[in-house]
N, C-alpha and C positions, 0 to 999 in steps of 0.2 A: 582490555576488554574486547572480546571478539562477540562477531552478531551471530544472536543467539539460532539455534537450531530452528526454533519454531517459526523466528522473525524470516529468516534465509527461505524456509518453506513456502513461509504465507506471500513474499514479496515474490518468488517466482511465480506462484500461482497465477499473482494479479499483472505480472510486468514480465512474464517468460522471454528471457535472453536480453534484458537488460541490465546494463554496466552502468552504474552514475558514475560521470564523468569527475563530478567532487570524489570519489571514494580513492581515486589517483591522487587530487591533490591535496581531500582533507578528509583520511579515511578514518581518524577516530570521531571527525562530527558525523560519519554517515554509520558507524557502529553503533555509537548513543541514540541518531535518531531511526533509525532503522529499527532498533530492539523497539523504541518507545512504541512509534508506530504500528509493527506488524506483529511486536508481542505483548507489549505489556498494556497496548489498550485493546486486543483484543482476546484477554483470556477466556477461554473455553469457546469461542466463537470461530468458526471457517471461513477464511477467507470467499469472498467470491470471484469466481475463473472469469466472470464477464461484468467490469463494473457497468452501472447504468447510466445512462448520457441524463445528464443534470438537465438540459434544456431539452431532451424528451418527456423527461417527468414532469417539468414546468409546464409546457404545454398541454399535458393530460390535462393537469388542476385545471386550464383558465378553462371555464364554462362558453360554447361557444354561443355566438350572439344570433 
C-alpha cells in the first residue's frame, strides 16, 4: 500500500519538506497512518497551510480578569 495522492498533498501542505524519520525505519506504519490521517479523515476538506497554535487559541477563550 503506497500513501495515497491526496494524503502526500495534504501532509506537504501542512509539513512542507518534511521526512519522518519512521518512514526510513517503519515506512508501511507511516503509509497506513499517513493515508488515515491526511486522507481518509479528511474527505472533501483542505488542508490548512498554517496550523493554529493550540495555546494561542486557549488563551483567546480565558476571559481576562
Amino acid at each position: 500500500m503506497a500513501i495515497s495522492d491526496t494524503a502526500r498533498k495534504n501532509h506537504d501542505e501542512l509539513f512542507p519538506g518534511r521526512v519522518s524519520t519512521r518512514a526510513v525505519t517503519d515506512p508501511e506504519l507511516i503509509e497506513y497512518s499517513d493515508t488515515f490521517a491526511f486522507d481518509a479523515l479528511t474527505p472533501g476538506a483542505r488542508a490548512r497551510s498554517r496550523p493554529t497554535s493550540t495555546s494561542a487559541t486557549a488563551a483567546s477563550a480565558v476571559p481576562a480578569p
